[in-house]
Backbone bond lengths (Angstrom), bond angles and torsions (degrees), N, CA, C in turn:
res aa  C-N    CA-C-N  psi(-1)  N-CA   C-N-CA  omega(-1)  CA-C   N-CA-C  phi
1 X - - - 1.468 - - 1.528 109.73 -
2 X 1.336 123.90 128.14 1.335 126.13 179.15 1.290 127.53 -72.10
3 X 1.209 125.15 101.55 1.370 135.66 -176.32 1.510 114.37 -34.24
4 X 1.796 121.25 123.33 1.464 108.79 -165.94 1.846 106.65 -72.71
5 X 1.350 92.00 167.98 1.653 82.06 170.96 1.469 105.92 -98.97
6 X 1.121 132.14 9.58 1.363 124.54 163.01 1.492 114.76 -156.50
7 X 1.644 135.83 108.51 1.015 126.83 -177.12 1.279 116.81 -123.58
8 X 1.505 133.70 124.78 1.353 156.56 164.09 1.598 120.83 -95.26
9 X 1.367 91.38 110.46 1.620 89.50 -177.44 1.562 101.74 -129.32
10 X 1.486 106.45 140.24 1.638 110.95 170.50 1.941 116.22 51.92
11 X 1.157 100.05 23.20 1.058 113.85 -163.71 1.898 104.31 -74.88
12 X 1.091 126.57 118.63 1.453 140.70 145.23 1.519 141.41 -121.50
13 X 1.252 138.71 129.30 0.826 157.31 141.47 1.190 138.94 -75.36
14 X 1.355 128.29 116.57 1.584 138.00 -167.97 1.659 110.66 -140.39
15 X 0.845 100.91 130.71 1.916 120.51 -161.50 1.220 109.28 -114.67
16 X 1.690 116.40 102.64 1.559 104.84 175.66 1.371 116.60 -68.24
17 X 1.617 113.81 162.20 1.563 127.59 -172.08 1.554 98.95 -89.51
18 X 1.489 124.77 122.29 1.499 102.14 149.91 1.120 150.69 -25.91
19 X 1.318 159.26 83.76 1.143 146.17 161.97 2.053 104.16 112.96
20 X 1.156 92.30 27.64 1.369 93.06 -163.49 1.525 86.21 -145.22
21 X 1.689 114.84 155.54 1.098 137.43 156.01 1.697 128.59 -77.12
22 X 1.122 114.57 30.41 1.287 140.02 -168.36 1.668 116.08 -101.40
23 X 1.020 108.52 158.56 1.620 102.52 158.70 1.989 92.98 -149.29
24 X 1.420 107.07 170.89 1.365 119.04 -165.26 1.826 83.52 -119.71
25 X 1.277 120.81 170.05 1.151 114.66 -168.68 1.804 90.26 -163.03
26 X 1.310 79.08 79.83 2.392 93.73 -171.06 1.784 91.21 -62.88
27 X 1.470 107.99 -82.07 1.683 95.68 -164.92 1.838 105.69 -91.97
28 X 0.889 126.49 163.44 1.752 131.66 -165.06 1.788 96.24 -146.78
29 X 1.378 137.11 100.35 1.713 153.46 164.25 1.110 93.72 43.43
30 X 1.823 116.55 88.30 1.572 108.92 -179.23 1.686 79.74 -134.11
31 X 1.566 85.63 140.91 1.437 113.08 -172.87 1.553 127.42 -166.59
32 X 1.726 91.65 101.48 1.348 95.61 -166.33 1.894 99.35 -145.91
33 X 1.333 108.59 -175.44 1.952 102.05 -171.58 1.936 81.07 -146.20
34 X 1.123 76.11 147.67 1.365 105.61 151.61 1.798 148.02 -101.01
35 X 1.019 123.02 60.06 1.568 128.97 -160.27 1.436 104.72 -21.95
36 X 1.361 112.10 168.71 1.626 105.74 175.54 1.550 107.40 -99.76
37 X 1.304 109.74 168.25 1.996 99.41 -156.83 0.772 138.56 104.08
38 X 1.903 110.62 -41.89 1.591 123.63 -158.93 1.439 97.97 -88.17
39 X 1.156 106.12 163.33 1.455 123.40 179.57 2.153 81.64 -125.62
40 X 2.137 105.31 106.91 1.079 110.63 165.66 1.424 127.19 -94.09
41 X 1.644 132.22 138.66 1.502 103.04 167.82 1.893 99.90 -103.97
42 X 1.572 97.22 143.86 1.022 106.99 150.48 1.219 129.79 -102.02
43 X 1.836 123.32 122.92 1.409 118.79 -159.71 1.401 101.15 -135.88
44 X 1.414 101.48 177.77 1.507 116.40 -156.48 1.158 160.32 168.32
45 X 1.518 164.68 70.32 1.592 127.55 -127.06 1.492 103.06 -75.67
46 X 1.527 97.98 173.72 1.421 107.24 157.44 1.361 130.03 -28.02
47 X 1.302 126.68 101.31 1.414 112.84 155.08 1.931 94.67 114.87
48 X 1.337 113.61 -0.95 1.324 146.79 162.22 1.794 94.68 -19.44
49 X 1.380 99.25 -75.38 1.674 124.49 -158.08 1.424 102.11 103.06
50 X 1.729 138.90 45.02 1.391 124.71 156.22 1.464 120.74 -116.21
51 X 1.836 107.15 15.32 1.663 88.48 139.30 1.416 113.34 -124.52
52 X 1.703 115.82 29.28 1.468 103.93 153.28 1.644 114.47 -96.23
53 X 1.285 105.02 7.98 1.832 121.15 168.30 1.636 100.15 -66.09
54 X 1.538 81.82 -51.36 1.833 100.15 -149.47 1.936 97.90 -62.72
55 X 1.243 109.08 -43.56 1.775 119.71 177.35 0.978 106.66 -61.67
56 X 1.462 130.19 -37.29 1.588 127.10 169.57 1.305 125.24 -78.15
57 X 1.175 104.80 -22.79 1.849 101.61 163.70 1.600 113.44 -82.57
58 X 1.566 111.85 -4.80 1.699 104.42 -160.01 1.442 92.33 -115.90
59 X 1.754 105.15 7.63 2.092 109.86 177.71 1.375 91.07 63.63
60 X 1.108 154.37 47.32 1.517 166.57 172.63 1.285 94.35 -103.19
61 X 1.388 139.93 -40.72 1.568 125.68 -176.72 1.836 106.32 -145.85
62 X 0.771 118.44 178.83 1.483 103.86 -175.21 1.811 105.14 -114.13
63 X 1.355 128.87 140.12 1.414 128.19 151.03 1.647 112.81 -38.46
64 X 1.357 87.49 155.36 1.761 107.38 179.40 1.728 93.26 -97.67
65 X 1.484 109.29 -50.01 1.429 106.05 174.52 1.652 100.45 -149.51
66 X 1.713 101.58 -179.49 1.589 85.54 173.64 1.754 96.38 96.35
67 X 1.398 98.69 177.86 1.296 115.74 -161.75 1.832 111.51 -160.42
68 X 1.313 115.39 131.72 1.336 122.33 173.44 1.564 107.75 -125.93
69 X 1.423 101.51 147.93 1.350 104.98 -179.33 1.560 120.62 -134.59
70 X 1.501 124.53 154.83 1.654 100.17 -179.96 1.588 94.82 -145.00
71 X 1.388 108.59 102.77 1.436 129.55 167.40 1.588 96.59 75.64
72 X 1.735 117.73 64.58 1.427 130.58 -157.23 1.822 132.70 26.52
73 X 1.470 94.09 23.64 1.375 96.35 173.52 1.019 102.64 -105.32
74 X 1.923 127.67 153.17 1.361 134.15 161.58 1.443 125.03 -47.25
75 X 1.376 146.67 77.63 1.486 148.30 -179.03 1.139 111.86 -33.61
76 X 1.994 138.55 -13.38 0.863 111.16 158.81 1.562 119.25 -84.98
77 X 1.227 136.47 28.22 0.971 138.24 -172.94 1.524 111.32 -114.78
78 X 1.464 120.89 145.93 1.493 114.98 -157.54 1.769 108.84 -83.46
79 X 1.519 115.64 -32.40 1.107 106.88 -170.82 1.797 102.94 -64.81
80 X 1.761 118.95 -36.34 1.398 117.44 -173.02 1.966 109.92 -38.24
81 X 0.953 115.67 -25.48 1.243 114.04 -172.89 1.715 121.33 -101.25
82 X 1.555 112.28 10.04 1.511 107.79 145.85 1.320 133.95 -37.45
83 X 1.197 113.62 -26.58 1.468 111.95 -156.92 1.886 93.97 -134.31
84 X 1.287 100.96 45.53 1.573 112.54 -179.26 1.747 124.91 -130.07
85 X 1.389 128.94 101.27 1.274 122.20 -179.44 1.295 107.69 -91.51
86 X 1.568 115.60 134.14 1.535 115.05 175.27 1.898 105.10 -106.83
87 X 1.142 103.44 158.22 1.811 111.06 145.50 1.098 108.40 -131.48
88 X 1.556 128.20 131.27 1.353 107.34 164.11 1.645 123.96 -91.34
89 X 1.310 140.76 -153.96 1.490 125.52 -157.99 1.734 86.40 -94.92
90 X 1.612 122.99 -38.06 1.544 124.54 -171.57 1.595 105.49 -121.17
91 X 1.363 108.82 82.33 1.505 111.39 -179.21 1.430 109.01 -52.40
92 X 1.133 127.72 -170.31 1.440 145.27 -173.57 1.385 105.61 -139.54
93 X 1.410 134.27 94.83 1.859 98.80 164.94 1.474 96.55 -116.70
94 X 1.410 112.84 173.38 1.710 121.85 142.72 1.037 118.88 -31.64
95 X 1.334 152.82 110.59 1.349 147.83 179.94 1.464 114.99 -65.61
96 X 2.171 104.50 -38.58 0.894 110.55 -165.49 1.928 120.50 -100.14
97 X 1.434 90.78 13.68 1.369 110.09 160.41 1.279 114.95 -92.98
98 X 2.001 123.04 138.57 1.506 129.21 -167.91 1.707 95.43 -90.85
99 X 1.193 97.76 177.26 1.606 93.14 -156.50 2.000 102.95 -76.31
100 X 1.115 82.44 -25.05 1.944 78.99 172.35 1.535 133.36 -78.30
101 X 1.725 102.45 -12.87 1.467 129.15 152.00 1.577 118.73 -43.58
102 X 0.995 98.14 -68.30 1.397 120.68 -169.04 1.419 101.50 -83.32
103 X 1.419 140.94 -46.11 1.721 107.71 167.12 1.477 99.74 -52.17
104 X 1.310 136.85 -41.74 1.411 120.03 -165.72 1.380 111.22 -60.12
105 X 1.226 115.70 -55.71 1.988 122.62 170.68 1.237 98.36 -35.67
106 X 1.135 144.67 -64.36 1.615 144.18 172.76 1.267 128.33 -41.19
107 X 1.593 99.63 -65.23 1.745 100.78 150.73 1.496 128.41 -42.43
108 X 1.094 119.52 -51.10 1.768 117.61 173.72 1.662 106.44 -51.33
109 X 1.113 82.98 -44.37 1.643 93.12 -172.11 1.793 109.69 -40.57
110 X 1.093 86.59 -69.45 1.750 112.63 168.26 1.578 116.53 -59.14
111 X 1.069 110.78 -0.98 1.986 120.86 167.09 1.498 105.81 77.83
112 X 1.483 113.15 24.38 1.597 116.63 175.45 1.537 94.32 -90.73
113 X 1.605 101.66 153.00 1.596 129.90 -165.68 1.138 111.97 -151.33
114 X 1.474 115.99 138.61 1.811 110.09 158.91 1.236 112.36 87.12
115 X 1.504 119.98 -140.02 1.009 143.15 159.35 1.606 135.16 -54.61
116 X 1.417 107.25 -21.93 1.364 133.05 -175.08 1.283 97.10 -82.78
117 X 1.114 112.96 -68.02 1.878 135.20 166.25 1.855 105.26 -19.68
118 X 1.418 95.40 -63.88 1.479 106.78 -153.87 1.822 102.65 -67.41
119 X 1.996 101.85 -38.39 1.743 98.58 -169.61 1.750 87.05 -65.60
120 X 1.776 125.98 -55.26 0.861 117.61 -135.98 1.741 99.42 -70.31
121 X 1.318 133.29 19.22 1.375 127.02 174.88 1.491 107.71 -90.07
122 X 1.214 75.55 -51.60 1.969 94.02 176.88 1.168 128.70 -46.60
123 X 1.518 98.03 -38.04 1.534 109.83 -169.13 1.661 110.76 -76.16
124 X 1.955 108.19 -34.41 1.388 104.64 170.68 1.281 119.24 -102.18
125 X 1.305 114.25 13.47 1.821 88.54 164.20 1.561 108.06 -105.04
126 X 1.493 110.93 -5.34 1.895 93.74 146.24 1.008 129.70 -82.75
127 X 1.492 125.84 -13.71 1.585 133.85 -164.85 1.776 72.05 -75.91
128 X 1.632 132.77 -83.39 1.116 111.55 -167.15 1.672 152.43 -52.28
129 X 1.624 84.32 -10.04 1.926 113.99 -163.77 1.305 109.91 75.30
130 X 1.210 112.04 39.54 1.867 83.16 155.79 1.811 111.15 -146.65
131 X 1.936 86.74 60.19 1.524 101.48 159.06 1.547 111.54 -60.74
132 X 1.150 135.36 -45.65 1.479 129.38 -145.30 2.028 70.12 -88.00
133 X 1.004 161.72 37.41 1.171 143.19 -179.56 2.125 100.42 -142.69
134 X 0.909 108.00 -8.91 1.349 118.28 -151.81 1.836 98.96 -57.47
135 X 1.746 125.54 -43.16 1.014 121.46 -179.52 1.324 109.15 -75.80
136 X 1.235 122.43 6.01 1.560 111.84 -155.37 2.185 117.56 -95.91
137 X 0.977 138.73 117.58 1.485 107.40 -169.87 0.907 129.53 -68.69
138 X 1.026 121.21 172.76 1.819 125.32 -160.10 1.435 112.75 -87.68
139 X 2.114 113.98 -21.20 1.134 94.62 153.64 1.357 150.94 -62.33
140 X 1.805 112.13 -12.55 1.658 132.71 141.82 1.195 120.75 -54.43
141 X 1.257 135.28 4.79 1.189 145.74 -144.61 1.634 105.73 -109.30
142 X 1.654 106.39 107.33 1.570 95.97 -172.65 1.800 115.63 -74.31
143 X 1.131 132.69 163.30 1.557 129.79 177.04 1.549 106.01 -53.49
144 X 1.074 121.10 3.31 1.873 108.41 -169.61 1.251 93.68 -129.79
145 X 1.762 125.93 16.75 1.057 130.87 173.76 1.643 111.18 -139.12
146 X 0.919 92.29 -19.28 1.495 95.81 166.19 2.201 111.38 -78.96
147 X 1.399 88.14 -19.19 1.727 92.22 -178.68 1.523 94.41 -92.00
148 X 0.999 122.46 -9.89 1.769 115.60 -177.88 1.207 117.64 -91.39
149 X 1.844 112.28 -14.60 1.682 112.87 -177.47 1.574 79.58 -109.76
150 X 1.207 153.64 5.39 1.418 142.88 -179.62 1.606 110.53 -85.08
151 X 1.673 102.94 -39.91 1.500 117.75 175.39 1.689 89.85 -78.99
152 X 0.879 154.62 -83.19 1.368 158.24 173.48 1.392 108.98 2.47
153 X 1.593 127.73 -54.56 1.372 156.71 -171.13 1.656 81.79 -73.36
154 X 1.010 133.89 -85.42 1.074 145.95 -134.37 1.733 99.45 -59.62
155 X 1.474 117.56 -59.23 1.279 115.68 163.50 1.503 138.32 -55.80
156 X 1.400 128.05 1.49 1.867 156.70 162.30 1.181 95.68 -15.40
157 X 1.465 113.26 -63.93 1.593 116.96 -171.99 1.659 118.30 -90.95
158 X 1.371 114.31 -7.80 1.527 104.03 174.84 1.238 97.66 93.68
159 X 1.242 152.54 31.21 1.508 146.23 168.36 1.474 114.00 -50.07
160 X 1.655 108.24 141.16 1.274 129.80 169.85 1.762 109.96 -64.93
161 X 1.721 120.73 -44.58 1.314 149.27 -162.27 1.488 88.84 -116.64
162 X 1.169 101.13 118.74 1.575 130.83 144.13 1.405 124.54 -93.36
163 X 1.427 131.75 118.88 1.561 107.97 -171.40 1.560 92.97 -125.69
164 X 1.086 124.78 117.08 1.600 133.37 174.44 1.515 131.17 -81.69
165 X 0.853 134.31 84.71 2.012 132.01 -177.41 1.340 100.26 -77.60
166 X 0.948 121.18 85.71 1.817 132.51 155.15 1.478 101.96 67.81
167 X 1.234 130.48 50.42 1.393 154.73 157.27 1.911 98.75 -6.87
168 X 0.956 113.74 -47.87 1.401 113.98 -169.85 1.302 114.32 -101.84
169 X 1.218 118.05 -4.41 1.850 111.84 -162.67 1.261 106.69 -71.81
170 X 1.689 107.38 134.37 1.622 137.97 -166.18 1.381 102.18 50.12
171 X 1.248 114.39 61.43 2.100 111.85 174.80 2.273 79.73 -124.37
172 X 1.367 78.14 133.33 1.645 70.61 167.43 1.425 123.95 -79.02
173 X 1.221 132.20 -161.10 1.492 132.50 -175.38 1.409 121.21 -60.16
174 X 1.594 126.36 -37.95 0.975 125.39 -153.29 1.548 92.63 -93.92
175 X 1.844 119.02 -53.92 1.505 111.30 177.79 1.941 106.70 -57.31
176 X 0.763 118.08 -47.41 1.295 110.35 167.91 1.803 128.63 -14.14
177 X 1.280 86.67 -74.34 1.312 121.89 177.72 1.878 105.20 -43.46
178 X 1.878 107.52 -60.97 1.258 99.86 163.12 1.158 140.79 -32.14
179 X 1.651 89.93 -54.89 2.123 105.55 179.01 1.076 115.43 -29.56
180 X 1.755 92.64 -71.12 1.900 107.73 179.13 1.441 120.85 -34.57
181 X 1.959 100.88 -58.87 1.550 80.24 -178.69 1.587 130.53 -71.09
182 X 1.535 113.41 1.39 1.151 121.94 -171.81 1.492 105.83 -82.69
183 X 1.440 133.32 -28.04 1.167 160.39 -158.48 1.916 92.08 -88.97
184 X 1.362 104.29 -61.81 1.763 104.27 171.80 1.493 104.55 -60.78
185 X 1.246 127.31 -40.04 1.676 124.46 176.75 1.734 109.80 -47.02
186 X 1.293 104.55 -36.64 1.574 100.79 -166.19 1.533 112.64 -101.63
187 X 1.218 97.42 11.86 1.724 95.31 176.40 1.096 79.23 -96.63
188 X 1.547 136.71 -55.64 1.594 139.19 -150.56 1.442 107.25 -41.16
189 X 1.851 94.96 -50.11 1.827 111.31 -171.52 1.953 104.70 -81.55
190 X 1.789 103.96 35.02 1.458 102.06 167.76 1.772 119.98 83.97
191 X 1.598 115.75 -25.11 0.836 114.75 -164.84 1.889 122.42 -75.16
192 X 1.440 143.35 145.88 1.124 132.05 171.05 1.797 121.84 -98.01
193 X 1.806 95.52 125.62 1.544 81.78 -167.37 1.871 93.93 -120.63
194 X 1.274 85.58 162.86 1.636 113.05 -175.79 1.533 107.05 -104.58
195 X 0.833 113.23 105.95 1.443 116.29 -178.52 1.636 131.38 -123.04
196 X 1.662 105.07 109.89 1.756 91.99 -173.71 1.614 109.49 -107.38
197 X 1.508 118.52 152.37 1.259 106.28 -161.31 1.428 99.19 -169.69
198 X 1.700 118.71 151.14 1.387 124.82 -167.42 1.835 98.30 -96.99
199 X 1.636 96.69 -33.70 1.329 105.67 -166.07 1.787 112.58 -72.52
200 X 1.210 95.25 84.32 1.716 99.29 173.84 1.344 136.51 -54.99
201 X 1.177 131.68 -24.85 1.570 140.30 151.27 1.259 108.35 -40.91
202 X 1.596 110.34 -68.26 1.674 114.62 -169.14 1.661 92.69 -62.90
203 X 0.950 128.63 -31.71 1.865 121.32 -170.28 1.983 93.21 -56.78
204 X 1.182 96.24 -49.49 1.799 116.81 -151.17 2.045 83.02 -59.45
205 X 1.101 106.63 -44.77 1.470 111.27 -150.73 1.587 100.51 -67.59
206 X 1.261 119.78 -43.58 1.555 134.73 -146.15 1.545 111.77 -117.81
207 X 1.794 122.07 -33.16 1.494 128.08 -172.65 1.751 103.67 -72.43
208 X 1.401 120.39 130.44 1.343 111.92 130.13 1.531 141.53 -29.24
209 X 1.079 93.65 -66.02 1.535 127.56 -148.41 2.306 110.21 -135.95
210 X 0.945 99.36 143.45 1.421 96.17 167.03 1.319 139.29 -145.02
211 X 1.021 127.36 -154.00 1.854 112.11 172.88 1.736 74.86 176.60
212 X 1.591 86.43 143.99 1.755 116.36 169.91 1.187 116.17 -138.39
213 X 1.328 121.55 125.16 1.373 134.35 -159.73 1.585 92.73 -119.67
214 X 1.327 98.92 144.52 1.606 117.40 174.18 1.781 109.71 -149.32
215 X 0.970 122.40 124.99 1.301 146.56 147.25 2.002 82.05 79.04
216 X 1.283 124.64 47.72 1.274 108.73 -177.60 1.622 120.32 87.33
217 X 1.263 113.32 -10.68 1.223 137.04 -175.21 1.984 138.32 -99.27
218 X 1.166 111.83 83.50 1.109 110.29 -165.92 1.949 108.02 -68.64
219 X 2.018 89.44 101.42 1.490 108.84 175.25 1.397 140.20 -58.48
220 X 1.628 96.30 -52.85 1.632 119.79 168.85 1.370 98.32 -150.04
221 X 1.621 89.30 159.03 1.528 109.04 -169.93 1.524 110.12 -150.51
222 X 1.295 157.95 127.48 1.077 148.00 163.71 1.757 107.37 -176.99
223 X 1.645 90.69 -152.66 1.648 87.93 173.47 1.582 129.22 -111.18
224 X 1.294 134.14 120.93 1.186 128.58 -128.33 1.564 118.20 -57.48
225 X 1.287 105.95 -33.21 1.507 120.12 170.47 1.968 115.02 -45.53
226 X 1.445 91.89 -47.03 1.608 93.58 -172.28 1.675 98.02 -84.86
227 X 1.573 147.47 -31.75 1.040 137.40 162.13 1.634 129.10 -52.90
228 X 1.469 105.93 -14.00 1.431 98.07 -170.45 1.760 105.63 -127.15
229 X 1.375 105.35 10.72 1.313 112.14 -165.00 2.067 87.36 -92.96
230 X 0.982 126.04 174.37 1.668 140.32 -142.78 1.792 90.33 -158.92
231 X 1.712 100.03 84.38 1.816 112.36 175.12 1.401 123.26 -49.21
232 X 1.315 115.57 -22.26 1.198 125.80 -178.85 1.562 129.42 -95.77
233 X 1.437 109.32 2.58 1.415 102.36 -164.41 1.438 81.86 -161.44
234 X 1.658 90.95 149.49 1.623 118.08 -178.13 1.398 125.18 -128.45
235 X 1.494 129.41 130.20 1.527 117.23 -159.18 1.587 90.77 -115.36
236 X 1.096 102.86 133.17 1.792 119.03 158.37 1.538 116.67 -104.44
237 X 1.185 131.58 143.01 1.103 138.07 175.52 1.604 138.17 -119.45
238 X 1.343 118.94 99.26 1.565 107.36 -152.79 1.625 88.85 -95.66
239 X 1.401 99.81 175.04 1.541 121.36 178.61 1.774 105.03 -123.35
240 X 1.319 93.24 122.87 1.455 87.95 -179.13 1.891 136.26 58.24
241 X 1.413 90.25 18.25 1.791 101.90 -179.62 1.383 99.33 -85.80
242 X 1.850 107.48 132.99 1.117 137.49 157.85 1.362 117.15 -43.21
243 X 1.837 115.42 157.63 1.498 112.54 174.11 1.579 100.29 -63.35
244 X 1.701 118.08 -43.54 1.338 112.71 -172.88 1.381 120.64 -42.47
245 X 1.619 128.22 -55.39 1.232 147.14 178.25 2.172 108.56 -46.52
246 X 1.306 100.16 -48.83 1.721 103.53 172.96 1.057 111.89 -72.45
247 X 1.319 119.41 -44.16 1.656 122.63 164.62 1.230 100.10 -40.24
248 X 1.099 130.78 -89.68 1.711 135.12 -176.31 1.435 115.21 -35.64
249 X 1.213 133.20 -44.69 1.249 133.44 164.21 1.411 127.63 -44.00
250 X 1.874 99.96 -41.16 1.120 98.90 -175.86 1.885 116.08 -80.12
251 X 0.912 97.70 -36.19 1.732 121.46 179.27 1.073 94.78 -47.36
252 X 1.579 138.93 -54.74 1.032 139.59 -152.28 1.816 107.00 -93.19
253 X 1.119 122.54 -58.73 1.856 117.15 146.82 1.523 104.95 -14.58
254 X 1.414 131.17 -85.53 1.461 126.37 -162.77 1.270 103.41 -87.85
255 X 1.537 136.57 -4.77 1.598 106.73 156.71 1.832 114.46 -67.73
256 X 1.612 99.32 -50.27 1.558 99.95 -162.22 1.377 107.18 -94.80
257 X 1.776 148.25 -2.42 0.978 141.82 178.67 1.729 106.64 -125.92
258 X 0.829 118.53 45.33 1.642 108.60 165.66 1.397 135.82 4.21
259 X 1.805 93.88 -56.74 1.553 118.72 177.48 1.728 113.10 -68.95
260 X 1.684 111.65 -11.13 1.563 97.20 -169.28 1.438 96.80 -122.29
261 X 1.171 116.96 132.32 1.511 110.80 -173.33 1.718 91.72 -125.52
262 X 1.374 119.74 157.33 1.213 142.72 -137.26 2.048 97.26 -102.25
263 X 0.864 123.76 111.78 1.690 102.32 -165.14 1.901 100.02 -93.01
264 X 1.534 109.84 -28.60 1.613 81.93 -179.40 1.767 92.82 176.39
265 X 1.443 95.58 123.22 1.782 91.41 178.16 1.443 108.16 -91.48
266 X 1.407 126.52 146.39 1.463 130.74 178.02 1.168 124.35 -141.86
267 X 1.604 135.43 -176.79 1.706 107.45 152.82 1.401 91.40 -95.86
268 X 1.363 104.61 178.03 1.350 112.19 164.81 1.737 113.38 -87.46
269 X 1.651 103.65 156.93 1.199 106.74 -170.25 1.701 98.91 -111.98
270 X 1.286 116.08 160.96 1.202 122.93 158.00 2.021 108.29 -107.36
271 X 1.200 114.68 175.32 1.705 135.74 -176.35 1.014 106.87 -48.56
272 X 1.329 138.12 153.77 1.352 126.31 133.54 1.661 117.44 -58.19
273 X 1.035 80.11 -49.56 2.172 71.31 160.84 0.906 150.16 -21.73
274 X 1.863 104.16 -78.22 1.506 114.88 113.48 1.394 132.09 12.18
275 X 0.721 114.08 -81.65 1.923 129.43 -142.50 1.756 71.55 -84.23
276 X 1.587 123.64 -80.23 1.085 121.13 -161.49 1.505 122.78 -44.85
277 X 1.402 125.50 -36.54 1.521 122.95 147.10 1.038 124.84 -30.53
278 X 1.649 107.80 -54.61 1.806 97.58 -168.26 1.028 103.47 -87.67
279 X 1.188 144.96 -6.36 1.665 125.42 165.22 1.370 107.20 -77.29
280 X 0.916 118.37 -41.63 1.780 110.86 -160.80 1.603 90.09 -96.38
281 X 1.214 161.87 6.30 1.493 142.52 171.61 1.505 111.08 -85.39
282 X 1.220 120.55 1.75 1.516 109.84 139.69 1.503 131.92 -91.70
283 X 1.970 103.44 -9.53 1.565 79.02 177.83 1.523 99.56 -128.01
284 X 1.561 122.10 17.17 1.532 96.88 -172.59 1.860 76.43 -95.83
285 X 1.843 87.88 174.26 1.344 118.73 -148.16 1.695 71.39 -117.41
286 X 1.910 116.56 149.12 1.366 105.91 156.43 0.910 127.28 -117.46
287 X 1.367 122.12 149.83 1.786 134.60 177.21 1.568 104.25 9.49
């Protein structure tokens, strides 16, 4: 049986109130795994409890009870997180370090030297695109580029676990858009990422699998295809069919099926997302 790459079992968390006879009760018997591979979203509103999940899987805060695990090791334990890349939602860097500085500060960090040091800079500020940016500092550094050397940072050591805190927040459409596919790049290269996020399209576009947390409460859980798919109803899609041809379709539904009635013909739409890409990817300029 393949060891998950992330497992939460019975897991709660409860936070006393200052000065009050209270306690807060962030996560409530949440228990779920993550396979390795998957690209997960973790979703939610505010105040959910899925980045006091996310701190407890990253040993960032400790369980009240319960247990987390990352590739069957205990997550509160320091070695479990060798093989772990984080972003958080408001990184921190040096401003006054250029972006090839600072993978190196990271790299040291991570016990890279030399030559190892020098390919492994190289190697991620094209994996992200922002070679032509590499001398430049990060206080020039736009928000949809500052999230591209953050994921960059995050991969230093080669992690199995990617764990993402709102990967995109305030990146406009087009850096956005990068993330994602950069996010599909790293499942490709094997890796499993954890991902929490408000932006539901990009979830829809990129997740396997998901989990939705409410008030501490794990609501739904499955795989995204079978959660968002509608059991009762089936869409066909023609190209270029005449009114005559739907006419006929329809005639033929309520002559020979009684039981199936027709709920609504349309075209199909694409995103605003979408739409806004393809107009502007001939003229916006990038980062």
């Amino acid at each position: 049986m393949t060891t998950p790459a992330i497992a939460i079992r019975n897991l709660t968390k409860v936070f006393p109130i200052p000065f009050k006879r209270e306690r807060l009760v962030a996560v409530r018997d949440l228990s779920l795994e993550v396979a390795p591979g998957q690209v997960y979203g973790l979703l939610g509103p505010n105040g959910s409890g899925k980045s006091t999940t996310m701190k407890i899987v990253l040993g960032l805060v400790p369980p009240t009870a319960g247990s987390t695990e990352i590739f069957g090791r205990d997550s509160q334990e320091v070695d479990s997180h060798e093989e772990v890349g984080f972003l958080p939602e408001n990184p921190y860097f040096y401003k006054y370090l250029t972006g090839a500085e600072t993978l190196r500060f990271y790299g040291k960090l991570c016990g890279l030297s030399g030559s190892t040091l020098r390919d492994k800079t190289d190697e991620l500020l094209k994996l992200v695109g922002l070679e032509h940016a590499r001398d430049r500092r990060l206080g020039g550094y736009s928000k949809g580029m500052l999230q591209r050397i953050g994921l960059a940072q995050a991969l230093v050591q080669e992690p199995r676990l990617l764990v993402l805190d709102e990967p995109t927040a305030g990146v406009d459409p087009q850096g956005s858009a990068e993330i994602r596919d950069l996010i599909v790049s790293f499942k490709e290269r094997g890796m499993t990422v954890l991902l929490c996020s408000h932006l539901l399209g990009q979830v829809q576009e990129i997740c396997d699998r998901i989990g939705i947390l409410a008030h501490g409460v794990l609501v739904r859980e499955g795989r995204l295809e079978d959660l968002i798919s509608i059991e009762d109803q089936t869409e066909i899609i023609f190209r270029d069919a005449s009114p005559e041809l739907l006419a006929e379709i329809q005639a033929l539904v309520a002559r020979s099926y009684p039981k199936t009635s027709l709920v609504e013909t349309r075209k199909p739409r694409t995103t605003l997302e979408r739409y806004f890409l393809d107009v502007t990817s001939g003229s916006a300029s990038r980062d």
